[in-house]
PASEBA-1860 file (N, C-alpha, C; in nm, 3 decimals):
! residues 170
1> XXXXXXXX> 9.248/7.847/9.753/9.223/7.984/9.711/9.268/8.081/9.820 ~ 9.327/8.147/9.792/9.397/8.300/9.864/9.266/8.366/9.930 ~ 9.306/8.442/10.068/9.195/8.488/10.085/9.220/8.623/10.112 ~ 9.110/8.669/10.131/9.122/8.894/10.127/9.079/8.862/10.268 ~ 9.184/8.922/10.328/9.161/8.951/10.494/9.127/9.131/10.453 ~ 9.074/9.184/10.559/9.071/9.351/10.592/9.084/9.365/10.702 ~ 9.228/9.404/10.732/9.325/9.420/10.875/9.328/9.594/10.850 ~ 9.202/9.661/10.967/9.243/9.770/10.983/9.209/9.852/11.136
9> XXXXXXXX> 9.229/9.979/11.099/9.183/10.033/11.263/9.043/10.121/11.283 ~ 9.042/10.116/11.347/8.906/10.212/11.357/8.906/10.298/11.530 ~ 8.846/10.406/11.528/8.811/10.483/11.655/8.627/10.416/11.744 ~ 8.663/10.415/11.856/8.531/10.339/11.884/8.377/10.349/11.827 ~ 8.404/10.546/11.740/8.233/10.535/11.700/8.260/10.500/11.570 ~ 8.389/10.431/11.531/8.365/10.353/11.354/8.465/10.451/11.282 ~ 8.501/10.531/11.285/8.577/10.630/11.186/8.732/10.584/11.166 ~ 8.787/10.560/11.019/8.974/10.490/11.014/9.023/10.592/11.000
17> XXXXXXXX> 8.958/10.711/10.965/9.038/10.845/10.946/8.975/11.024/10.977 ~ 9.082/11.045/11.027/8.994/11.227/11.030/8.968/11.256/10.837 ~ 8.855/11.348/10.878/8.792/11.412/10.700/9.002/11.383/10.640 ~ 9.046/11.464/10.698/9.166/11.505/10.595/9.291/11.381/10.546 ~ 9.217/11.278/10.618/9.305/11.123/10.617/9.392/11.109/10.714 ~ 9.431/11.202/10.825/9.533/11.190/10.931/9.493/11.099/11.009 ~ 9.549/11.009/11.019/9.509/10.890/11.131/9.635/10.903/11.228 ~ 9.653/11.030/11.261/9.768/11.024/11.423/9.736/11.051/11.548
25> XXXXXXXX> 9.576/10.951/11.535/9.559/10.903/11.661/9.558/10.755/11.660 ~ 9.633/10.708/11.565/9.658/10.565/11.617/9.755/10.541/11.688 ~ 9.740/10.428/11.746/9.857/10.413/11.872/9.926/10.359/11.822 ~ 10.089/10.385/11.858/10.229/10.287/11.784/10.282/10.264/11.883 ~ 10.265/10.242/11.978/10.334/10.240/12.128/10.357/10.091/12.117 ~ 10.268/9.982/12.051/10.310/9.816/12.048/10.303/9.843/11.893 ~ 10.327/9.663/11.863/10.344/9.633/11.739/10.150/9.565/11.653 ~ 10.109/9.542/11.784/9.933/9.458/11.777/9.936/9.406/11.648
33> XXXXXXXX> 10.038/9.289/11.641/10.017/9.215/11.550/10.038/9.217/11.413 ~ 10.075/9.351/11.394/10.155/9.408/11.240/10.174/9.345/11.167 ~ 10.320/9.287/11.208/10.412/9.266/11.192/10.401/9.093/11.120 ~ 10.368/9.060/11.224/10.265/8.906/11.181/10.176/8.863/11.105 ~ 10.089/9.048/11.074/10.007/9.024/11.010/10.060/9.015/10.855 ~ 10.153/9.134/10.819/10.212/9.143/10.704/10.278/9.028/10.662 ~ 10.310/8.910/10.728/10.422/8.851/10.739/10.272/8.734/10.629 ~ 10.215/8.748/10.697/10.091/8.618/10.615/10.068/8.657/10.492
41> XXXXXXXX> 10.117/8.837/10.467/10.020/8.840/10.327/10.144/8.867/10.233 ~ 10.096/8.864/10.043/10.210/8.896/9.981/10.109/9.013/9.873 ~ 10.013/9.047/9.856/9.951/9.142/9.808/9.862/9.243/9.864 ~ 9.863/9.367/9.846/9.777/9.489/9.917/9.685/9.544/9.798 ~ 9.588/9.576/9.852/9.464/9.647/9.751/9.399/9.768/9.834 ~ 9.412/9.821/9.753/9.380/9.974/9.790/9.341/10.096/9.737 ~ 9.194/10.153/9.780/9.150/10.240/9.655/9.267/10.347/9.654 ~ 9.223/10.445/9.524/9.294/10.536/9.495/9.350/10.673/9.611
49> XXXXXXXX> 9.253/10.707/9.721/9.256/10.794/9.765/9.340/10.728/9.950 ~ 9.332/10.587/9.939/9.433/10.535/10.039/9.571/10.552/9.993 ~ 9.580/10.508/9.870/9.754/10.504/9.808/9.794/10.686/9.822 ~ 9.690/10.741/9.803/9.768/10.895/9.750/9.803/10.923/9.930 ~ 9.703/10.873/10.024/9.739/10.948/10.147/9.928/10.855/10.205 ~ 9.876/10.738/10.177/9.996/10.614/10.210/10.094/10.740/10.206 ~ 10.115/10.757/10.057/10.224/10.838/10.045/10.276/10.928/10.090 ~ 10.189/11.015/10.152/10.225/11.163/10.225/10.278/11.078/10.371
57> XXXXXXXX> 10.294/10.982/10.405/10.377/10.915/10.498/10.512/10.894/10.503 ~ 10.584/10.930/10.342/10.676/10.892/10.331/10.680/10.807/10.189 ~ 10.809/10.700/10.194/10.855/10.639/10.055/10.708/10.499/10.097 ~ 10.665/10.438/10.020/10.548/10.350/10.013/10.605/10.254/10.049 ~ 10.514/10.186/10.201/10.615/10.096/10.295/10.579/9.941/10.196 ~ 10.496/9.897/10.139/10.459/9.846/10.082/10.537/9.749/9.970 ~ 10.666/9.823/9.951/10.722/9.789/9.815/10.780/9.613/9.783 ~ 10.782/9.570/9.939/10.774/9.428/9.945/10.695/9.322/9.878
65> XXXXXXXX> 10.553/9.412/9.858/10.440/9.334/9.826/10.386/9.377/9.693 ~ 10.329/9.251/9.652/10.257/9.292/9.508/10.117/9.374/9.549 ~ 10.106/9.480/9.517/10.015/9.651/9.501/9.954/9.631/9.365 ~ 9.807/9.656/9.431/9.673/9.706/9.351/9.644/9.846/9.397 ~ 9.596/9.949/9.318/9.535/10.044/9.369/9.445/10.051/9.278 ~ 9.297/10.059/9.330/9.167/10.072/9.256/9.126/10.187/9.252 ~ 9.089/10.223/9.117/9.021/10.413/9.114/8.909/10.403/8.972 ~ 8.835/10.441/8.952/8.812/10.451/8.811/8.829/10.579/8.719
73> XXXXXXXX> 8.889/10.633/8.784/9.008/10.740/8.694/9.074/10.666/8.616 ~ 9.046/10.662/8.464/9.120/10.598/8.394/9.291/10.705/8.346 ~ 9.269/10.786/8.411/9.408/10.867/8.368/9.486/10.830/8.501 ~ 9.433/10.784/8.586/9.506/10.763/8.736/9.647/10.694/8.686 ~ 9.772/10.749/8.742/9.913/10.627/8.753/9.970/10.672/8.902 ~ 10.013/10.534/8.902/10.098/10.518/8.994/10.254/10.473/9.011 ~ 10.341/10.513/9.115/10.426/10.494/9.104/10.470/10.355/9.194 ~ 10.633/10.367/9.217/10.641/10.198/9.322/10.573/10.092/9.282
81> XXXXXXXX> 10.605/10.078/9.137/10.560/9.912/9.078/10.445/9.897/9.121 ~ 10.328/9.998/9.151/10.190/9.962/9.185/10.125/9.934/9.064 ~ 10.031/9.848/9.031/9.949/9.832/8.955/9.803/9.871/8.961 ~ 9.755/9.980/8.824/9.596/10.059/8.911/9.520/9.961/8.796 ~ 9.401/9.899/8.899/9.304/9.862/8.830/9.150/9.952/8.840 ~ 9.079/9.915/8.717/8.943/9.911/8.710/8.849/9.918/8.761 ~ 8.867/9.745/8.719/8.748/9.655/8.699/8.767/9.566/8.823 ~ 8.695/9.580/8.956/8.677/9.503/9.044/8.648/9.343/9.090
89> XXXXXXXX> 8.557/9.274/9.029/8.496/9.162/9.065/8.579/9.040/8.981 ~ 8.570/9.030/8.846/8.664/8.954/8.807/8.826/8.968/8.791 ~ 8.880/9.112/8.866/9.040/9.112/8.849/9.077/9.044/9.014 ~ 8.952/9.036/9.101/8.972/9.012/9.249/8.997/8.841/9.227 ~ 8.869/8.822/9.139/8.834/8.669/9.158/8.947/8.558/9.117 ~ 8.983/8.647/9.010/9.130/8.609/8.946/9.272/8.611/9.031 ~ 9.262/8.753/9.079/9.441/8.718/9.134/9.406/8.648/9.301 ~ 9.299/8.581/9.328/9.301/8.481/9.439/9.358/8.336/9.386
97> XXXXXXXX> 9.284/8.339/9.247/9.331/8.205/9.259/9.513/8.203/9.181 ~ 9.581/8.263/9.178/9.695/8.285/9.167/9.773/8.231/9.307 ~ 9.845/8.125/9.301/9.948/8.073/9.447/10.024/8.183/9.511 ~ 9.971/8.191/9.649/10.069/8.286/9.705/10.025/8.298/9.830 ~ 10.034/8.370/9.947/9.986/8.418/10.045/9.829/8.500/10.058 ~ 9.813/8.499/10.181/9.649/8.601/10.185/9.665/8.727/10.110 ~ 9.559/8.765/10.103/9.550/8.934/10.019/9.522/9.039/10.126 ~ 9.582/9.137/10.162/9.503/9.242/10.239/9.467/9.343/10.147
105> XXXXXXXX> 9.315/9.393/10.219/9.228/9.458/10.152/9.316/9.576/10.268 ~ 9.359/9.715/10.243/9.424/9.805/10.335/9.252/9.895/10.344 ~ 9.176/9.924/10.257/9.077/10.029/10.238/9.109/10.101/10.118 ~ 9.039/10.251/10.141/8.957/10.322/10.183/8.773/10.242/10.204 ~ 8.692/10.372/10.243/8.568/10.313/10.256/8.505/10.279/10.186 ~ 8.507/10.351/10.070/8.427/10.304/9.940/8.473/10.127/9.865 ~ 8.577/10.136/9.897/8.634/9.985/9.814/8.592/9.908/9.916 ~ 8.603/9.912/10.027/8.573/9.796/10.163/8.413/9.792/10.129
113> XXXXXXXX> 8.317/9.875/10.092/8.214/9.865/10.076/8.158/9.776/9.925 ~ 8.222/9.807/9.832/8.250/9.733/9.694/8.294/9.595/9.727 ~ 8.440/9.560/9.827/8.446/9.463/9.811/8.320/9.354/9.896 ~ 8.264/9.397/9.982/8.164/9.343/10.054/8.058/9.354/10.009 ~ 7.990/9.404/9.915/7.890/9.443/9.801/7.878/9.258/9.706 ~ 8.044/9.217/9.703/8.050/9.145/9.607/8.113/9.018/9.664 ~ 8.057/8.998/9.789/8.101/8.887/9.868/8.291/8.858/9.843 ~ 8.382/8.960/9.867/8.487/8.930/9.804/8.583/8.920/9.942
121> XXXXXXXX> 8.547/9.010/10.096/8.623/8.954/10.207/8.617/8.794/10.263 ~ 8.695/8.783/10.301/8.691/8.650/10.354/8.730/8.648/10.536 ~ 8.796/8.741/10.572/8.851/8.770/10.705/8.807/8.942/10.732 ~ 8.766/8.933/10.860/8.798/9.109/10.886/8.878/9.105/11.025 ~ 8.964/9.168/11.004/9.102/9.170/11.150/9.033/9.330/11.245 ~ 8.952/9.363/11.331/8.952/9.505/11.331/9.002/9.555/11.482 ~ 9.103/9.654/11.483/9.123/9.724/11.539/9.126/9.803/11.638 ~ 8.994/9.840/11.759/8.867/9.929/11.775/8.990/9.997/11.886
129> XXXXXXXX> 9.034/10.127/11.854/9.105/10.230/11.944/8.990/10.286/12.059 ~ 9.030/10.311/12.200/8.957/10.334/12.293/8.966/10.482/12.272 ~ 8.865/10.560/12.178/8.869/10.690/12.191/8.764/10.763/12.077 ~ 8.670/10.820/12.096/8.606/10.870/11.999/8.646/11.002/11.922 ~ 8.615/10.991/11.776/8.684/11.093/11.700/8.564/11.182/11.689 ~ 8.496/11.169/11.710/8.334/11.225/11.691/8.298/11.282/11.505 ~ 8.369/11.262/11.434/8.376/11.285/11.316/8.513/11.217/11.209 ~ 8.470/11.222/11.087/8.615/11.160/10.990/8.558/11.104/10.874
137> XXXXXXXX> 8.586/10.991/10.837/8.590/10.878/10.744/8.560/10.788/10.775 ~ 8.426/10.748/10.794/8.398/10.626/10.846/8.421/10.523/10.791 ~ 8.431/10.378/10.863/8.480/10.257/10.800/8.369/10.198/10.672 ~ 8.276/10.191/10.753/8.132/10.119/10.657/8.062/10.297/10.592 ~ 8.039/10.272/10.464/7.953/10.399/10.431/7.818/10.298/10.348 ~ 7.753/10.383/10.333/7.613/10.335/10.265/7.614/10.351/10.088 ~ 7.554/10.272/10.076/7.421/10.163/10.119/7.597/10.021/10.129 ~ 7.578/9.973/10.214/7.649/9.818/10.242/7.545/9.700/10.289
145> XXXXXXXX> 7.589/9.628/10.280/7.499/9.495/10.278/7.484/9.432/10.380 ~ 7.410/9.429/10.452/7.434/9.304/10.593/7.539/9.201/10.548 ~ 7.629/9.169/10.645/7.701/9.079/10.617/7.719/8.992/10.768 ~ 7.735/8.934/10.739/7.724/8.742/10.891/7.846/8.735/10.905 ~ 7.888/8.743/11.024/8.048/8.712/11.069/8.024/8.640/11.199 ~ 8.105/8.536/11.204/8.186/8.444/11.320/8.285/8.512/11.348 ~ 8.287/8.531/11.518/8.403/8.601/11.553/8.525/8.474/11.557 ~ 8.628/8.519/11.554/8.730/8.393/11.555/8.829/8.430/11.705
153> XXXXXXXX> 8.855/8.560/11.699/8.981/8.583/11.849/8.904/8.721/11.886 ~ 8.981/8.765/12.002/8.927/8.932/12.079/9.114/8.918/12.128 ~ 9.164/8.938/12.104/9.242/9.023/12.168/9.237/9.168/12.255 ~ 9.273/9.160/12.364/9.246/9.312/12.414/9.384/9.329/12.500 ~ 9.450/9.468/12.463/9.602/9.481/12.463/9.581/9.625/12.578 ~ 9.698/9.632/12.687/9.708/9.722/12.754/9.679/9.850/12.776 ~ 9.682/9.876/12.633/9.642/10.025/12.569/9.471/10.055/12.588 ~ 9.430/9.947/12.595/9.274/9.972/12.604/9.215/9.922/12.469
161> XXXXXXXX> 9.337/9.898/12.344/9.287/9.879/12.205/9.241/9.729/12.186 ~ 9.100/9.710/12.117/9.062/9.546/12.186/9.035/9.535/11.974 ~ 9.128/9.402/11.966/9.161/9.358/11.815/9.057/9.219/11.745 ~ 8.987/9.250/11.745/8.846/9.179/11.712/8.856/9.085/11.530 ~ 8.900/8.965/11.533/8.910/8.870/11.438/8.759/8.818/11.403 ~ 8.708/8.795/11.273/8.610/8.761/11.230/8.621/8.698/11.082 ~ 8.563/8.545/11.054/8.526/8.533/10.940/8.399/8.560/10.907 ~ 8.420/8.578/10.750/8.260/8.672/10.712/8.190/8.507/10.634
169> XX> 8.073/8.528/10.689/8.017/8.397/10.694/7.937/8.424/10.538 ~ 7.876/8.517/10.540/7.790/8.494/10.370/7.790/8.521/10.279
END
C-alpha cells in the first residue's frame, strides 16, 4: 500500500504561511532534499486554497504528477489535468491502494488536519526554518487529534534549517 508522506515547511513557532499565503521566507539557497523527495512520489493532494496560491507562483510545477485538489465547493474546477475531489476518506483509501509511488499530502491546514482526523498520514517530513513569523497560517489548527510519531532522521543543514522525519505511529 502507497503511503501519504506530508513533506512541508514550517517557521519555528509552527506557521507554513503568512495570513496572505506568501511563504518568501523560505529558504532556496539549497535543494534540502526536494528534489529526492519528489523523485519518491507520483501523486500530490492538496486543499483548494493551496492549489489557487500554487498558482500565483507561476505555470503549476506539479504537472509531472497525478493532482488531487480537495474543496467542498462543488462548483470548484481546476485546471492542469488536476482532479477536484469531495469526498475524503474513501477516495484517499482507494487511490493508495492503486500501484505507484508514495502520495504527498502538499497541505493547506485544514486538509492536514482532516487527513490526520482520519488516520490517513503515514510519514511527516518537516521542515522547521530558524526564524519566527510571529503570525500566518499555522500548520496544525484545531480541534486535531493527538497523534504518536517515531522520529526516523533530524537532518540539520547549514542554514540553521533542521528537517525532522517521523512515522506517525497511531
Amino acid at each position: 500500500m502507497r503511503k501519504i508522506v506530508l513533506f512541508i515547511a514550517s517557521s519555528l513557532d509552527g506557521y507554513i504561511a503568512r495570513y496572505n499565503g506568501d511563504i518568501d521566507w523560505l529558504f532556496t539557497d539549497q535543494n534540502y532534499g526536494y528534489t529526492k523527495f519528489l523523485d519518491s512520489i507520483d501523486t500530490v493532494l492538496m486543499g483548494r486554497k493551496t492549489y489557487e496560491q500554487v498558482l500565483t507562483f507561476g505555470e503549476y510545477p506539479y504537472q509531472e504528477k497525478k493532482s488531487y485538489v480537495f474543496t467542498k465547493n462543488l462548483d470548484f474546477t481546476a485546471n492542469y489535468d488536476v482532479e477536484v475531489v469531495t469526498e475524503l476518506e474513501s477516495f484517499v483509501n482507494d487511490l493508495r491502494l492503486i500501484e505507484g509511488k508514495n502520495i504527498w499530502l502538499v497541505g493547506g491546514s485544514l486538509l492536514i488536519r482532516d487527513f490526520l482526523k482520519n488516520n490517513l498520514v503515514n510519514e511527516l517530513i518537516l521542515s522547521v526554518h530558524p526564524l519566527i513569523l510571529g503570525e500566518g497560517i499555522p500548520l496544525f489548527v484545531n480541534p486535531i487529534n493527538t497523534t504518536d510519531l517515531e522520529l526516523t532522521g533530524c537532518q540539520t543543514y547549514s542554514s540553521g534549517m533542521v528537517q525532522l522525519s517521523y512515522n506517525v505511529t497511531t
